[in-house]
DRENDRENGU-754306 format. One line per 2 residues: their letters; for each residue x, y, z of C-alpha. Coordinates in steps of 0.1 Angstrom, whole numbers, plus 5000, padded with zeros to 4 digits. Layout:
BEGIN
A> X/Y/Z; ...
END
This chain:
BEGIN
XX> 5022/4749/5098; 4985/4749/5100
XX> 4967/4785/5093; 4940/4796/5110
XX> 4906/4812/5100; 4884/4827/5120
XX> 4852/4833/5110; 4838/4868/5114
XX> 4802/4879/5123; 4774/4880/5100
XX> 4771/4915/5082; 4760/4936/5052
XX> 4785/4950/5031; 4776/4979/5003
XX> 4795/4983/4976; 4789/5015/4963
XX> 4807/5015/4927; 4797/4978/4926
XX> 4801/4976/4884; 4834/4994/4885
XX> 4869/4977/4879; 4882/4977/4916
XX> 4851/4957/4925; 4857/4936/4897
XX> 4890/4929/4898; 4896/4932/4936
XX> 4873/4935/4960; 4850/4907/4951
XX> 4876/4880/4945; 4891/4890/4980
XX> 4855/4885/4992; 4849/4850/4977
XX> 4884/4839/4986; 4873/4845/5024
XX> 4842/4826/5017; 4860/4802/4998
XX> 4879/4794/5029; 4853/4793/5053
XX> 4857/4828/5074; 4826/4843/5056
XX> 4791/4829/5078; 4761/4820/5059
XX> 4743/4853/5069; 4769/4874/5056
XX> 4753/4892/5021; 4771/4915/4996
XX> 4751/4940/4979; 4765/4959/4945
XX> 4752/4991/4942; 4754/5015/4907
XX> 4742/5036/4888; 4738/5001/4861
XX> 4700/4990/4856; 4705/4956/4867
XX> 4686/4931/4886; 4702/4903/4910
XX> 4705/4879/4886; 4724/4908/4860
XX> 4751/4914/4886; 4755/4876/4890
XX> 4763/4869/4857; 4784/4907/4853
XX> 4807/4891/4887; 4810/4854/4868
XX> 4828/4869/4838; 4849/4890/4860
XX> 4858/4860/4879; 4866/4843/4850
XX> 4888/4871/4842; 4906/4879/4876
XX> 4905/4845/4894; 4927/4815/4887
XX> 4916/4786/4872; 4917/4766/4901
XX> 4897/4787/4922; 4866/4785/4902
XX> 4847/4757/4914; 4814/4748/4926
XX> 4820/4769/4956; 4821/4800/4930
XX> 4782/4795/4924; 4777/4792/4957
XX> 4791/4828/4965; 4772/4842/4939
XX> 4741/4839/4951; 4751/4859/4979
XX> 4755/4886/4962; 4723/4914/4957
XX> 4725/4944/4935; 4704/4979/4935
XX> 4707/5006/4910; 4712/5034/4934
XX> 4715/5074/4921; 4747/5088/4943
XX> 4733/5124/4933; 4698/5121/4941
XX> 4673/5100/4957; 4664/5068/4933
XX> 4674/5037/4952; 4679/5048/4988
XX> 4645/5033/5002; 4651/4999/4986
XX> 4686/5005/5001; 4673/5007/5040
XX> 4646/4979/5037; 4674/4954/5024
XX> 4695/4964/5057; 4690/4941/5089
XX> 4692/4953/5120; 4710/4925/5135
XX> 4745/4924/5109; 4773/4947/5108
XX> 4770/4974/5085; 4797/4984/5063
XX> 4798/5005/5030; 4821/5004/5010
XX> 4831/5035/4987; 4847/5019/4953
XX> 4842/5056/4939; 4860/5085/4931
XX> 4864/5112/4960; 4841/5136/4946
XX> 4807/5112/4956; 4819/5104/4990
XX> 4804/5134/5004; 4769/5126/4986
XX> 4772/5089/4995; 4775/5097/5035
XX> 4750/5125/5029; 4725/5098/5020
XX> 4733/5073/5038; 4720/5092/5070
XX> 4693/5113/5056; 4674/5082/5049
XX> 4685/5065/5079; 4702/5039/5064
XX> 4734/5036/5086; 4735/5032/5121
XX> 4760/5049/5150; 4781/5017/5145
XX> 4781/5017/5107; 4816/5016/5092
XX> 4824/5035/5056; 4856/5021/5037
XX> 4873/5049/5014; 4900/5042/4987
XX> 4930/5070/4978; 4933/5092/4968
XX> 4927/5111/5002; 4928/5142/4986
XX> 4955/5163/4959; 4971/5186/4986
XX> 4966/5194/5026; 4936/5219/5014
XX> 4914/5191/4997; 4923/5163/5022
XX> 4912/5188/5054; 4882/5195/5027
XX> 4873/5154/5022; 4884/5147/5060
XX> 4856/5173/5069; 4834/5163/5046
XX> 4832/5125/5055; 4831/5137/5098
XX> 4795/5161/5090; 4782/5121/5089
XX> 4810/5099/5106; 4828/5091/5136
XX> 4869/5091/5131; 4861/5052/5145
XX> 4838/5047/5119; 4862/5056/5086
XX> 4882/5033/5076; 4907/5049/5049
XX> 4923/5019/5027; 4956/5016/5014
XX> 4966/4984/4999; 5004/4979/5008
XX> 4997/4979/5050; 4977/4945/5038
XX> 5006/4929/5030; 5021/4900/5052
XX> 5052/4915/5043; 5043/4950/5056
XX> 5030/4930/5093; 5057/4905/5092
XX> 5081/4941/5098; 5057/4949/5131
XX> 5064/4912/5141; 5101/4912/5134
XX> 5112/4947/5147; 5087/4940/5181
XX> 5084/4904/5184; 5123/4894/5187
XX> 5145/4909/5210; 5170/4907/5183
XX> 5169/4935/5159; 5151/4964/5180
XX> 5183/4971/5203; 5202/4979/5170
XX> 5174/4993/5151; 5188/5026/5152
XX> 5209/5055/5142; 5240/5041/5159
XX> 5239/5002/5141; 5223/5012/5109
XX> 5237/5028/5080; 5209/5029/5059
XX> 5171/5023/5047; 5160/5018/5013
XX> 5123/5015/5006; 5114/5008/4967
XX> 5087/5000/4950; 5097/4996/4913
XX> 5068/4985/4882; 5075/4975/4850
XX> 5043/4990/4835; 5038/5021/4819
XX> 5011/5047/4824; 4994/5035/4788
XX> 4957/5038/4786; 4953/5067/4818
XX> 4979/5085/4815; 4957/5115/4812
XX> 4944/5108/4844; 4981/5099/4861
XX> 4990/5128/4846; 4971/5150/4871
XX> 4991/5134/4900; 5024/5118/4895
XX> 5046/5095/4913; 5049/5119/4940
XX> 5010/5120/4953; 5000/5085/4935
XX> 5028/5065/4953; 5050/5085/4976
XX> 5028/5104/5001; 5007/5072/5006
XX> 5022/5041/5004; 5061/5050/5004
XX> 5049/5069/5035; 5031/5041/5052
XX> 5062/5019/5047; 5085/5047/5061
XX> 5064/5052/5093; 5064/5011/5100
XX> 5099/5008/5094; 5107/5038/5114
XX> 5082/5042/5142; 5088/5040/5181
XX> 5074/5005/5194; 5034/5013/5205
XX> 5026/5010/5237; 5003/4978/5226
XX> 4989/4969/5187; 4962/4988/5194
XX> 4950/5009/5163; 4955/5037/5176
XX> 4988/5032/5197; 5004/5019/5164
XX> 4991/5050/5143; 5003/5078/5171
XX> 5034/5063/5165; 5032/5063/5131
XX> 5019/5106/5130; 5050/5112/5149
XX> 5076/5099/5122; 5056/5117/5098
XX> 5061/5151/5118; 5093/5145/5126
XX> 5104/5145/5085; 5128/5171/5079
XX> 5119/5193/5047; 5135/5179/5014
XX> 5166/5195/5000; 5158/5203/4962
XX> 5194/5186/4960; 5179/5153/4976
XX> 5152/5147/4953; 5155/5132/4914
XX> 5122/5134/4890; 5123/5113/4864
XX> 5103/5104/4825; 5104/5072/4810
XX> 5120/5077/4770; 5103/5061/4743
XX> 5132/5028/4742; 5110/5002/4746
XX> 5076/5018/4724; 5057/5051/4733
XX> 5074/5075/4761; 5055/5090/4787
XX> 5044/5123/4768; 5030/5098/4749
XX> 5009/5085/4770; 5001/5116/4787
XX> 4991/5128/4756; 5007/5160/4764
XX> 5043/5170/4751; 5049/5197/4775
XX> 5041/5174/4806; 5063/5183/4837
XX> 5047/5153/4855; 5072/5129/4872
XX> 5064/5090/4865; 5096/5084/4884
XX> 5111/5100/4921; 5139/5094/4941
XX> 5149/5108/4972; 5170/5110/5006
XX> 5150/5122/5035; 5162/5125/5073
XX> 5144/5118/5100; 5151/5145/5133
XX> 5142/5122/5162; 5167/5104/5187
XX> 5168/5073/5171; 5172/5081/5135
XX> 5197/5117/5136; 5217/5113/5108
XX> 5206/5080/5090; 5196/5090/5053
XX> 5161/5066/5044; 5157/5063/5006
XX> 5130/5060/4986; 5124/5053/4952
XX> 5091/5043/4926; 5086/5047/4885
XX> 5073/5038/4861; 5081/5016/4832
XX> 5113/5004/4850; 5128/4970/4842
XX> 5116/4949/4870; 5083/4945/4894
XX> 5096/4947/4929; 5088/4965/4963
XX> 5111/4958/4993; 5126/4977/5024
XX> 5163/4973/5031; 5179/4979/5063
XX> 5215/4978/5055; 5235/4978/5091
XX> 5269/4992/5099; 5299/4972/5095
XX> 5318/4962/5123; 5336/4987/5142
XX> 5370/4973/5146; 5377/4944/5120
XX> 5405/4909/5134; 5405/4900/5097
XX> 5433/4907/5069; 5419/4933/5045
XX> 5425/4904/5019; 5393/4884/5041
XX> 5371/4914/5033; 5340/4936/5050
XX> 5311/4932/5051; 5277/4948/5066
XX> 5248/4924/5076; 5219/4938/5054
XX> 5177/4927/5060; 5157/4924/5031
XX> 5122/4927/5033; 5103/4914/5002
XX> 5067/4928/4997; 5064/4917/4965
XX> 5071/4894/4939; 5082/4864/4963
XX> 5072/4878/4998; 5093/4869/5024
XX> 5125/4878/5045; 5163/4879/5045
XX> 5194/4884/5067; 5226/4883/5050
XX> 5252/4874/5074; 5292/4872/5071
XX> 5303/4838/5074; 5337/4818/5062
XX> 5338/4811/5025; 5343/4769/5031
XX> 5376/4758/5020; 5412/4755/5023
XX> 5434/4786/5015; 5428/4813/5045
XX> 5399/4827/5060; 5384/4845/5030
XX> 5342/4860/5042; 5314/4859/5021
XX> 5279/4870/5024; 5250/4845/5026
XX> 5214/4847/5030; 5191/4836/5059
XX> 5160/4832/5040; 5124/4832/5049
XX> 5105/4829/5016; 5068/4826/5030
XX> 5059/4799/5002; 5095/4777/5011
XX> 5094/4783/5053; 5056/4779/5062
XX> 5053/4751/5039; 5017/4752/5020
XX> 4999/4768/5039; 5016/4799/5031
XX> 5016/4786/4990; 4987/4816/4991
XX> 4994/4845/5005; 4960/4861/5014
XX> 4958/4889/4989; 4960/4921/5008
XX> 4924/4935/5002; 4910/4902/5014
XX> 4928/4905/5052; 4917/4948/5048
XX> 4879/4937/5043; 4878/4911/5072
XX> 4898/4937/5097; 4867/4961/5083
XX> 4842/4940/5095; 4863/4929/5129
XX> 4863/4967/5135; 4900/4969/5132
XX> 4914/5004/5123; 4952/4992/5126
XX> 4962/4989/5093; 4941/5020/5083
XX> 4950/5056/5081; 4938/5082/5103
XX> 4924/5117/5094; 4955/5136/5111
XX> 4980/5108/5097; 4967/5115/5061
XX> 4968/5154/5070; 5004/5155/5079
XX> 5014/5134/5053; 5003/5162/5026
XX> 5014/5190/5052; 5047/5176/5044
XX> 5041/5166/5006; 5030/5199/4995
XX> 5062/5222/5003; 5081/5202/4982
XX> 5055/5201/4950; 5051/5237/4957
XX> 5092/5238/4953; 5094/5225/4918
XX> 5065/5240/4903; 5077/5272/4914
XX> 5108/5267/4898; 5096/5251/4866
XX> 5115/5221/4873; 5115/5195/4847
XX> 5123/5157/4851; 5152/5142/4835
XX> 5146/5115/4814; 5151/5073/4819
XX> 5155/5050/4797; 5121/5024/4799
XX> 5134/4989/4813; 5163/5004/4828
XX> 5165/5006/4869; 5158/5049/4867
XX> 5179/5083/4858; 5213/5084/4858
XX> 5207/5111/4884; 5191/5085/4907
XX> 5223/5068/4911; 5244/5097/4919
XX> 5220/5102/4948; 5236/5077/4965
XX> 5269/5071/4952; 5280/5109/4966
XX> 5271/5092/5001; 5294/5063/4985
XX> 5261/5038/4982; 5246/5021/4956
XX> 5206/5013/4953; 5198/4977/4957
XX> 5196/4962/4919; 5165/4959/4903
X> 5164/4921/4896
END
């Protein structure tokens, strides 16, 4: 199978936070792998901008050590050098006025404009101040911001207003990793683009969803700054959510960006509150080297590094199907996936010695992305009609052949949607809004109580507590594995 690239239009991207680690480590690899594979034109330019006193040729050699850092060997080859010297850099003051003129005469007035905000939340107000008191962006700029989108509902209303004093909601383009996936689009093309599963993808054929994404890693080296947040606002009410509202959403009207993210806001409003009952906090133990208060640096900590929970959804087609979720910390395998296990049959012709089974979709986001349907078929053999589950597998790397070998990483598809003018895979204002209208009831609930998470053992799958979530609905979470 032969991909595709289409080359996008010339344009000047700012990255504001240029020096910083998510530049280093991923924005500007995504960028050179686009040039890399020719859907970057020769007038695009890339300008770093921080607070660093560097000149062109300082940022040039500050990216070539990151890139010998972040990008694979293979990758780095004369093409490298040539991306290099598309890159510019100007020390720019976010708080005050050094760099902004030198800023608007390297802008062009017949590129795209796009600015990217690699900082933290508390200098996006001042960047978008600036930008348009010194009349450096234009009507059609577009402004990329990076979570968090806010603590609670208060501050995210706060930032939201903030960034719209300067910005149309068309211009903002609020990024969140996991909807880059091809995983995480491959679900919009599987649920819409086969008449197979949407008919059944609902209360009455499915049992269950699990969505999970585990890490092995710990919180080592910021867990002060973790600390302040947790699994519930660093992983839950942003990208657990976003996979909840794609698995769960109504089919849009069109993929428009904003037909698919009305969709989206309306299985976010439709989230019943949480049962205190219905939701397990978790700390990893010290098994495996320091524990989390470790790491926090605080003995008392009440934050959660892990969360589990059963949530309902009251709309027509989900009443009464219990969606799972799960993330931690320090847990004893890397993986994310969604699993939509289906009913079993209603009325089985076998002997109960033949066995039942319920045809279950796995959908791999990461390591390995890819697909699969197990299906019930006969064991092969003599002796009586025994069933056994098998797998119809779509492993991207195996089924596209090598084309698909690399999977884009998902900040380089984000970037080029950016400069298409592509708000699909991007949050909305209202979206992020509702998402903490929901989140904060049930932070609010625990702190109020003085609730304190139970404890995990590092490398293990989670609390003891977690499983007993499901097995009193007689389930079991997919293994870690």
């Amino acid at each position: 199978m032969v991909s595709r690239v289409i080359p996008v239009d010339p344009f000047d991207l700012v990255i504001f936070g240029g020096t910083g680690d998510l530049a280093r480590r991923k924005i500007l690899p995504a960028l050179y792998r686009r040039f890399r594979d020719g859907q970057m034109p020769d007038e695009a330019r890339i300008i770093g901008a921080a607070r660093a006193d560097l000149d062109a040729g300082g940022y040039r050699t500050e990216i070539r050590a990151a890139f010998d850092e972040f990008l694979h060997e293979d990758e780095r080859d004369d093409r490298m050098e040539a991306f290099l010297e598309r890159l510019d850099y100007l020390p720019i003051d976010a708080m005050g006025d050094g760099g902004w003129p030198d800023l608007k005469e390297k802008m062009r007035d017949g590129a795209i404009q796009a600015f990217y905000f690699s900082v933290g939340p508390s200098l996006f107000g001042a960047l978008a101040e600036r930008l348009h008191s010194h009349g450096i962006a234009r009507d059609d700029a577009r402004i990329v911001v990076e979570k968090p989108f806010g603590r609670d509902l208060a501050s995210a209303k706060e930032l939201n207003a903030t960034l719209a004093e300067h910005f149309d909601e068309t211009q903002i383009y609020r990024i969140d990793h996991y909807l880059g996936k091809e995983t995480v689009q491959n679900l919009m093309a599987v649920r819409f683009g086969n008449v197979l599963f949407e008919p059944l993808w609902n209360a009455q054929y499915v049992d269950h969803v699990q969505i999970t994404v585990a890490e092995e890693v710990s919180v080592e080296g910021r867990g002060a700054y973790y600390d302040k947040s947790g699994a519930m606002r660093d992983m839950v009410q942003n990208h657990l959510m976003q996979l909840l509202c794609l698995t769960a959403m109504e089919p849009p009207s069109k993929f428009d960006p904003d037909a698919v993210r009305d969709e989206k806001l309306k299985v976010i409003r439709a989230l019943d509150p949480v049962d205190p009952g219905d939701i397990v906090r978790g700390q990893y133990d010290g098994a495996l080297g320091a524990s989390y208060l470790d790491h926090a640096e605080d003995p008392a900590s009440r934050t959660e590094s892990y969360i589990a929970m059963k949530l309902h959804i009251s709309n027509w087609r989900w009443k009464g199907t219990p969606f799972y979720l799960r993330t931690g910390k320090r847990l004893k395998a890397r993986k994310s996936e969604i699993v939509v296990t289906f009913k079993e049959t209603p009325h089985s012709i076998f002997d109960a010695d033949a066995g039942s089974r319920a045809n279950v979709l796995s959908i791999r986001l990461q390591p390995d992305e890819g697909m699969d349907l197990r299906v019930t078929i006969k064991e092969p053999g003599p002796g009586g009609m025994r069933l056994v589950d098998v797998p119809l597998d779509m492993t991207f790397a195996e089924a596209l052949g090598p084309d698909a070998a690399h999977v884009p990483d998902a900040y380089e598809r984000l970037i080029m949607d950016v400069i298409r003018g592509n708000q699909t895979l991007f949050m909305r204002g209202d979206e992020v809004e509702a998402a903490w209208a929901w989140t904060d009831p049930i932070i609010d609930g625990w702190q109020s109580r003085g609730d304190r998470p139970v404890t995990y053992d590092a490398g293990s799958s989670g609390p003891e507590e977690a499983l007993m979530l499901l097995h009193r609905d007689g389930r079991r979470w997919r293994e870690l594995s």
